[in-house]
C-alpha positions as CSV (number, residue, x, y, z in Angstrom):
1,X,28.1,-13.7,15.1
2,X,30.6,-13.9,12.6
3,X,31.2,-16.8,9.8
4,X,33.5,-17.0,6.9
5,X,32.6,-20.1,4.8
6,X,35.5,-21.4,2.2
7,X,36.1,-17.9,1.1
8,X,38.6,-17.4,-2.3
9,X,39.9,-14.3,-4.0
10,X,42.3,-14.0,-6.5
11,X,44.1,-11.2,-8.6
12,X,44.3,-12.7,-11.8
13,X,46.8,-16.0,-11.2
14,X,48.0,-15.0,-7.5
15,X,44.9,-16.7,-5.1
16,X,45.2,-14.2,-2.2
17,X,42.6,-16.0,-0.3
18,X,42.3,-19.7,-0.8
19,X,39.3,-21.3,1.3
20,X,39.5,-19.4,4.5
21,X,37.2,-20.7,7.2
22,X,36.9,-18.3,10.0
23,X,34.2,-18.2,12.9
24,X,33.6,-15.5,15.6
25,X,31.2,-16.0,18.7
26,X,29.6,-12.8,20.6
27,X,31.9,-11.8,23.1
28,X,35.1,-13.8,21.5
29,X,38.7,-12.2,20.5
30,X,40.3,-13.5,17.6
31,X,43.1,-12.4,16.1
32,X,44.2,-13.0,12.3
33,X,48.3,-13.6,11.9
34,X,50.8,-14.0,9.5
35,X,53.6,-12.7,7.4
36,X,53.3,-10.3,4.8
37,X,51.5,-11.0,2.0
38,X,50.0,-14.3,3.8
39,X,46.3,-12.3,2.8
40,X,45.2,-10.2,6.3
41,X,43.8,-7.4,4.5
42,X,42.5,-8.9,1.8
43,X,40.3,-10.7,4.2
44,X,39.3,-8.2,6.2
45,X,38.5,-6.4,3.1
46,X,36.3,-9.3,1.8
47,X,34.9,-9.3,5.2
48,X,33.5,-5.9,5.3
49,X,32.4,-5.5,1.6
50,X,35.2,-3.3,0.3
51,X,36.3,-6.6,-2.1
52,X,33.8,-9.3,-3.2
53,X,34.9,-13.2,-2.9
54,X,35.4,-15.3,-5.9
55,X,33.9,-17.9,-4.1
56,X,32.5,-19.3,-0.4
57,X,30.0,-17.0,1.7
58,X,30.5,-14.3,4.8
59,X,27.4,-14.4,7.2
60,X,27.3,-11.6,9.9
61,X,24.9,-11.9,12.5
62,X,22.9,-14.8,10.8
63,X,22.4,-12.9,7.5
64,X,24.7,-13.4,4.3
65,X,26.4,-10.3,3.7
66,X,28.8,-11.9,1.2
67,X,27.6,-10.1,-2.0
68,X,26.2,-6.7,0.1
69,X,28.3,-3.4,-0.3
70,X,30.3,-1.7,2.3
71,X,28.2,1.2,3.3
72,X,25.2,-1.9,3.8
73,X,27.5,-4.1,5.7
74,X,28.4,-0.7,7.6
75,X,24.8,0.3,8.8
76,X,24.6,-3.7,10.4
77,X,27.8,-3.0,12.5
78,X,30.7,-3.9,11.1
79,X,33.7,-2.1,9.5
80,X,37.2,-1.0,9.3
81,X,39.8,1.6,9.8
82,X,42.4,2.2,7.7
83,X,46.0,2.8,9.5
């Protein structure tokens, strides 16, 4: 359902996101953990289209969504909430 492929963002020299490799099956929980500043938000973020990745590929239900905006990635059923 869900596929994160080698995914990388940076903010100019500090790589935020270095190769992350994530997989999600319908019906499957997952959870994402780590200290601060180990990245979590930044990937969600990348995940739903708010950042785009530097490098590697998201797929959501079979279809790339790695380069689509938000409000697209949105209207296929998946987003986030803000605390």
């Amino acid at each position: 359902m869900l596929q994160v492929e080698e995914v990388k963002k940076s903010f100019g020299g500090f790589m935020a996101v270095d190769g992350a490799r994530l997989e999600v099956k319908r019906g499957e929980i997952v959870a994402v953990i780590g200290p601060n500043g180990a990245g979590k938000t930044t990937l969600f973020n990348l995940i739903t289209g708010i950042l785009k990745p530097d490098e590697g590929r998201i797929l959501f239900k079979g279809e790339d969504i790695t380069r689509l905006p938000a409000h697209r990635i949105c209207k296929r059923g998946m987003t986030r909430s803000f605390q």
